[in-house]
N, C-alpha and C positions, 0 to 999 in steps of 0.2 A: 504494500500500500504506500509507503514510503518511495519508494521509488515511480509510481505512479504520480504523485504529489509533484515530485522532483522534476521530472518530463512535464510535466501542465506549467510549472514554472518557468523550465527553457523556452518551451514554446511559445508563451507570454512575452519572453525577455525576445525572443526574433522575433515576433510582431513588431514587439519595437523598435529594434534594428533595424526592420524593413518601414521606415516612420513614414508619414505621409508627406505626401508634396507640403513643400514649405515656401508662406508669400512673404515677398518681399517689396516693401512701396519704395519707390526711387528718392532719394534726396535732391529735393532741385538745387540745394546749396551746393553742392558738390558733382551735378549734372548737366555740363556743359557743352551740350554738342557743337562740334567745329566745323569746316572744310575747307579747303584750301586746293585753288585753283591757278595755273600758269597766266598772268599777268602779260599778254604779248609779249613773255618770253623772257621777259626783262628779270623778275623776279615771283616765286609761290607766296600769293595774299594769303595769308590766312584769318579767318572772322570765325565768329561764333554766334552760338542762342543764348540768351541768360536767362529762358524758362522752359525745363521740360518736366515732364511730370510722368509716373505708369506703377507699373506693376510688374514682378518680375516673379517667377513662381518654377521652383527648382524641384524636383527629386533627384537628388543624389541614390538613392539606393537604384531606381531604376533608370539612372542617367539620362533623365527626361526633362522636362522642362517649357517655359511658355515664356513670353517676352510680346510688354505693351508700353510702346514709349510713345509720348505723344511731345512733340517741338511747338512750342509759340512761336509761328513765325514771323510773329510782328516785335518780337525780343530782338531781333538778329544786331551785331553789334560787330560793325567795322572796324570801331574807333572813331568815326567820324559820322557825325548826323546826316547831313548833304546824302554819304553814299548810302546811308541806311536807307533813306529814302530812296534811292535809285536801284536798290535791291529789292525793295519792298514792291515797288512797282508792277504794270502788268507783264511788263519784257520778262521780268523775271520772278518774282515769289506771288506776284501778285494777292498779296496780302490781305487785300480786303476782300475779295472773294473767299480767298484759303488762307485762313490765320491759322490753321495747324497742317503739320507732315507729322505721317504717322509709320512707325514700325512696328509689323506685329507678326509674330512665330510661334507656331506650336511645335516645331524643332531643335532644339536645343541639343549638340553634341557635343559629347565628351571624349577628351583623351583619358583612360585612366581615370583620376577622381576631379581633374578640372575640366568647365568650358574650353572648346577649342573652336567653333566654329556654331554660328545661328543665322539658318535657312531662314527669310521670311520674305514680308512683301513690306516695301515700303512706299506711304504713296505721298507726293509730294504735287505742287501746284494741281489737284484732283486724277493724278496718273498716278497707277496704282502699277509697280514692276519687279518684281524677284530680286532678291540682293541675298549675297550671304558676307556676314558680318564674322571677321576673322579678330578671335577675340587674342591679342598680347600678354596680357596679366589678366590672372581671375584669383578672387583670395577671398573666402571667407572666412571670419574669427571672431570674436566678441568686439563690440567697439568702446573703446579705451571709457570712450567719454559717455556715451549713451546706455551702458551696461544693457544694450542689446545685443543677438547675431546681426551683424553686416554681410555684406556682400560687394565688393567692386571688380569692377573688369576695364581696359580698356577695348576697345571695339572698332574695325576698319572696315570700310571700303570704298570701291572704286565706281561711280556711276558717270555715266553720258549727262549733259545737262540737257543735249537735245534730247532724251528719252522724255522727257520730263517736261516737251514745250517752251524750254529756259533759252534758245541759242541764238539770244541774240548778241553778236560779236566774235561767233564761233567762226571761226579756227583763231583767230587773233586772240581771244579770249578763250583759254585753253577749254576743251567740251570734257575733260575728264577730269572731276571734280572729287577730292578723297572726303569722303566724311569718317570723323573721328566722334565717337560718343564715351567719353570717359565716364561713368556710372556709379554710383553708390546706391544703394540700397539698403533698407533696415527692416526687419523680420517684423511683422503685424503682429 
């Protein structure tokens, strides 16, 4: 009987092991998505968003996972007002139609125990097109300050602006535009 007690216990303690998917909401303090584009050649701009917002939602045990980033794209930040505005426009982000770009994946892939790579769609100026996001660093641990699990990664890729309806000034204005989404997250 003892032993039967003992096996209802292990088996309990792997349910555990095998935990369930675990959410994670993005910190916008700490989520800045970028891109950086060939300038006629001269030199790579690089500008950013200062508001995104999602959800991020991991099983580690079954190396699975989901991913929901949403960009304000009337945040976007040159460094200089003028071009904001000139980004913001309908040439290119056209903002006031589409004040968000969105990325979202319900494949998440792992090497071993990290992200390494997240299939999804990303749809920007209302064009929605397949990207996979090659993720750099992925770390999760307790966060120093917030005594919750964190989660960050950083995140690339490479899209066409012409896919995207964006080309105007293309080829002079490089059409292959990298986006970087460095991410933080904190457990719900």
């Amino acid at each position: 009987m003892k032993r039967l007690g003992f096996l209802a216990i292990v088996a309990c303690m792997s349910n555990a092991a095998l935990a369930a998917p675990e959410t994670y909401i993005v910190d916008g303090n700490h989520t800045l998505p970028r891109f950086s584009y060939s300038h006629f050649g001269y030199s790579t701009q690089l500008s950013r968003f200062d508001k995104a917002s999602g959800k991020i939602v991991l099983d580690r045990a079954t190396k699975s996972g989901s991913v929901n980033v949403v960009i304000d794209t009337t945040s976007v930040n040159t460094g200089y007002a003028l071009f904001n505005e000139h980004i913001q426009a309908e040439d290119f982000l056209n903002t006031t139609k589409f004040p968000t770009a969105t990325f979202t994946s319900n494949k998440v892939n792992f090497d071993g125990d990290k992200v390494s790579t997240i299939d999804g769609v990303l749809t920007l100026k209302g064009v929605s097109r397949p990207v996979t996001l090659s993720v750099t660093s992925f770390l999760c641990m307790p966060h120093p300050m917030m005594k919750k699990e964190a989660c960050g990664a950083n995140a690339t890729t490479v899209v066409k602006r012409t896919d995207f309806n964006m080309g105007k000034h293309a080829p002079y204005v490089g059409d292959e535009v990298t986006i970087t989404i460095p991410v933080e997250a904190i457990k719900e």
